[in-house]
C-alpha positions in Angstrom: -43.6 74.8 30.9 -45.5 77.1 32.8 -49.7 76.7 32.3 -52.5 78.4 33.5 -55.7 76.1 35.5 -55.5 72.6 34.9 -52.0 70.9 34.0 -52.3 68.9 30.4 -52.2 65.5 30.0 -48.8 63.8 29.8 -47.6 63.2 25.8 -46.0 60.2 25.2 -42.4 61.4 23.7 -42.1 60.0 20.0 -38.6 59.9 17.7 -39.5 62.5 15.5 -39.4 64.9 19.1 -35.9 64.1 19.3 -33.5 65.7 17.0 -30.7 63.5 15.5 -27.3 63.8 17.4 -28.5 65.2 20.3 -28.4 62.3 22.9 -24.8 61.6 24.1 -23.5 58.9 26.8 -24.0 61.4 29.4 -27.8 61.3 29.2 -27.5 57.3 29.2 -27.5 55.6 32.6 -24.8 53.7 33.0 -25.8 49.5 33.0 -28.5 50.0 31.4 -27.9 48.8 27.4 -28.9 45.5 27.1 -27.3 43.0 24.9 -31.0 42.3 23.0 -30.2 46.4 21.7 -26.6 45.7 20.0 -27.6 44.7 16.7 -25.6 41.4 15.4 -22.5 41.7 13.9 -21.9 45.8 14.6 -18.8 45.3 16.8 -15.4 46.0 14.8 -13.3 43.6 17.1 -10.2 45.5 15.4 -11.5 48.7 16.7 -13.7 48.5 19.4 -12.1 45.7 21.6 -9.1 47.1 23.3 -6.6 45.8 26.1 -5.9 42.7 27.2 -8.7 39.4 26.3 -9.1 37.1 29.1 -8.7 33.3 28.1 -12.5 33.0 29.5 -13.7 35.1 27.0 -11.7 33.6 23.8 -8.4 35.4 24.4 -5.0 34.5 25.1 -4.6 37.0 28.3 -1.7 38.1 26.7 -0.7 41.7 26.1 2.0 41.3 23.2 3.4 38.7 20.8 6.6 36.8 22.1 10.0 36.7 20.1 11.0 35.3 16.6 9.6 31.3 16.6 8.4 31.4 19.9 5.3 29.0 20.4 1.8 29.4 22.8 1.3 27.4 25.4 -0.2 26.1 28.9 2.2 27.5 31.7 3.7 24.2 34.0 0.8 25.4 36.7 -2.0 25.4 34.0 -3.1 28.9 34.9 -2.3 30.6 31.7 -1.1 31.0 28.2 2.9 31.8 28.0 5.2 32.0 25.0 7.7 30.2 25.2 10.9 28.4 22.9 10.7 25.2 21.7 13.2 22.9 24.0 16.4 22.7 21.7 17.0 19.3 19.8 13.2 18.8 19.3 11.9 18.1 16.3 9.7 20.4 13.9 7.8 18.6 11.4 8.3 20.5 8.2 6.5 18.3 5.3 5.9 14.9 3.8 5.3 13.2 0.4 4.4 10.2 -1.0 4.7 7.9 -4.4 3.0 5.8 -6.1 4.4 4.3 -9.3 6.5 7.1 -10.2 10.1 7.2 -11.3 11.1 9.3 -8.5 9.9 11.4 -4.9 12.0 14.4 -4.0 11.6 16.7 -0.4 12.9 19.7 -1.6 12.9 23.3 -0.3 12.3 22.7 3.0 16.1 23.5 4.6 16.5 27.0 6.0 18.7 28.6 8.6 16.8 27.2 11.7 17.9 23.8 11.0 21.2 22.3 10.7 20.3 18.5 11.0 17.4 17.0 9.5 16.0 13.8 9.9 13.9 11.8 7.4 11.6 9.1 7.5 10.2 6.6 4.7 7.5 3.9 5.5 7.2 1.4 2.7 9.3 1.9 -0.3 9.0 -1.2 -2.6 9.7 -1.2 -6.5 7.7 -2.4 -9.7 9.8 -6.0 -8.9 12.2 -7.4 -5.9 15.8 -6.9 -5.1 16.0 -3.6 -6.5 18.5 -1.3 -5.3 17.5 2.3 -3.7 19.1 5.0 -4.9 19.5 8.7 -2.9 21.2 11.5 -4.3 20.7 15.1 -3.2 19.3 18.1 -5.1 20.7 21.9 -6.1 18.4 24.6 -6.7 15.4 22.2 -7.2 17.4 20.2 -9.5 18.7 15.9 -8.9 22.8 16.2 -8.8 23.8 12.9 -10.9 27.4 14.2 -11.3 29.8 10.9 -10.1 30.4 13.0 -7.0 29.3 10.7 -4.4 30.6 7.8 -1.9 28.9 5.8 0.4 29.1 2.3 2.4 26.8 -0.1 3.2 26.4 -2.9 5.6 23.9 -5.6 5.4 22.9 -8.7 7.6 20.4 -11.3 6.9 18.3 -11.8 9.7 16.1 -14.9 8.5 15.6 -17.5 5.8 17.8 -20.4 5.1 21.1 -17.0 5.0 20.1 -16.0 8.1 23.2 -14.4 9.8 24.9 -14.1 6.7 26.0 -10.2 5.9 27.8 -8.4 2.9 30.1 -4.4 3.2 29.7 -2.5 0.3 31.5 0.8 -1.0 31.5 2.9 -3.5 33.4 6.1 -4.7 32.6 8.6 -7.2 29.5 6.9 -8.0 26.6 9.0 -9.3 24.2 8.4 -6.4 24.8 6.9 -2.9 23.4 3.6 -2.4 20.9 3.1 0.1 20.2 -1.0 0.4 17.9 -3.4 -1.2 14.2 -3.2 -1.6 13.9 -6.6 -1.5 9.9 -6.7 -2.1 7.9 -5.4 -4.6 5.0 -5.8 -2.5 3.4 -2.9 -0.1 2.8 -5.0 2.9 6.8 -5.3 3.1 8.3 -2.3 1.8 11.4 -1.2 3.2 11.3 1.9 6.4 14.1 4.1 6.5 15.5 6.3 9.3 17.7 8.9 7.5 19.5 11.7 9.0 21.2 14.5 6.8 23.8 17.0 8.1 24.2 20.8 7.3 22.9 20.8 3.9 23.0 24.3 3.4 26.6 24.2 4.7 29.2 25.7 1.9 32.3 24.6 3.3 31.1 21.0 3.9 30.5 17.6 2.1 26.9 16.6 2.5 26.9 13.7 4.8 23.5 11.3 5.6 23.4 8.3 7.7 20.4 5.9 7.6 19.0 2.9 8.7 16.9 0.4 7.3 14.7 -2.9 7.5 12.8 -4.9 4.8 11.5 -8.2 4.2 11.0 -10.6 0.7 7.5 -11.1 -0.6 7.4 -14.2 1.1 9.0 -13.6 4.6 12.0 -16.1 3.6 14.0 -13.2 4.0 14.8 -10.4 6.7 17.5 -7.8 6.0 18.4 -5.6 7.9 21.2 -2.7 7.2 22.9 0.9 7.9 24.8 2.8 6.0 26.0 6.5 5.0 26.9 8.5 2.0 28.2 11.7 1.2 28.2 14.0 -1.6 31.8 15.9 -2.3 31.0 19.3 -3.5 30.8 21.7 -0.5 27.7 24.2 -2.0 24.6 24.4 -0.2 21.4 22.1 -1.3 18.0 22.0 -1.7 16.5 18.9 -1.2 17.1 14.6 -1.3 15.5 12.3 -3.9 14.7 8.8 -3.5 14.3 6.3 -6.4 15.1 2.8 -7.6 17.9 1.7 -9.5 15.5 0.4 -12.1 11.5 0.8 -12.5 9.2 3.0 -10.5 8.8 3.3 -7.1 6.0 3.2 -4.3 6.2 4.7 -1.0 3.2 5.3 1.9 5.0 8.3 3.2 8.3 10.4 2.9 8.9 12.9 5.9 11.1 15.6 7.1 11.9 17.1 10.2 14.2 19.6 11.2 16.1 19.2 14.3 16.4 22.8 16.3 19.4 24.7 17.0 20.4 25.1 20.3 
């Protein structure tokens, strides 16, 4: 501003000398915001972030999702995140259960398209007394089949105790549930394991076939059985799940799980 004599003392510049909106990014030297004047919590990271996150800054370093049940993971030179498939046969651990003094524990719900072959696992079954017989039979649309439609076989050996070495075949056809050995304790420190697998269960031109394996020991450790087995169920629609029970009295069990095996 032009002046006549003397020039006038600087002003210090104040807000209200600034009209709103008038300041844009080009009158902003560039570097020169500062952390300390973002307030907290004003960034939109839907928004405002765009591109590509680096790892070091809590990112994946990845510009796009992978395919259909892909997982994240370290790349074989640990130098980045990849997506990548599961190896094929692997196991995906899909849900567990439990009992205690109930009639009855059922995994239902958990077979789907992804799966064909499922493997199951029970650690410590016992019953309310010993040498009580476990019972499996499958389910449909949430709901225990006990239609006579199953068969199964059983083998058994002794493996200690004054039998030991001793062993017993069993069968049965069109029974109402498939026979899955002897709980021979009705005490938690020796309940029976189980290694079951089951095969295409939502299969609809197929009987429902499951293998298992077990081991279990008498209250007190006179006895050692060990046995295998398999059972089927002869009606070809798809099911929903497997229930385990006793052939009389309630049941305990420390866990029940299931795992799907992949497709290749």
């Amino acid at each position: 501003m032009p002046f006549i004599g003397n020039k006038p003392a600087a002003v210090p510049l104040t807000s209200a000398d600034i009209a709103d909106s008038i300041i844009t990014s080009a009158k902003i030297v560039d570097a020169t915001i500062a952390n300390a004047d973002i307030a907290n919590s004003t960034i939109n990271l839907t928004t405002k972030v765009t591109g590509t996150l680096p790892v070091a800054n809590g990112g994946t370093g990845l510009a796009a999702l992978g395919t259909s049940l892909q997982v994240l993971r370290t790349n074989t030179g640990a130098t980045a995140l990849e997506f990548a498939t599961p190896a094929s046969g692997s196991y995906v651990f899909l849900g567990e259960t439990s009992a205690s003094n109930v009639s009855s524990a059922s995994l239902d719900g958990y077979f789907t398209s992804s799966y064909d072959i499922y493997k199951i696992f029970i650690d410590g079954l016992y019953g309310a007394s010993n040498d009580v017989g476990v019972r499996i039979t499958f389910n449909k649309s949430g709901t225990e089949q006990t239609v006579a439609d199953y068969a199964g076989s059983l083998f058994y050996q002794i493996a200690t105790g004054s039998n030991a070495g001793s062993s017993s075949f069993d069968a049965a056809f069109a029974t109402t549930y498939i026979f899955g050995a002897y709980s021979n304790s009705s005490s938690s420190q020796n309940g029976t394991c189980f290694d079951m697998t089951l095969y295409h269960p939502l299969g609809t031109n197929n009987n429902k076939v499951i293998t298992f394996l077990s081991s279990n020991t008498t209250g007190d450790f006179t006895r050692h059985i060990i046995a295998m087995g398999s059972g089927m169920h002869r009606v070809q629609s798809a099911i929903s799940g497997i229930t385990i029970k006793m052939g009389s009295g309630n049941m305990y069990a420390r866990k029940i799980k299931i795992y799907g095996v992949k497709n290749t």
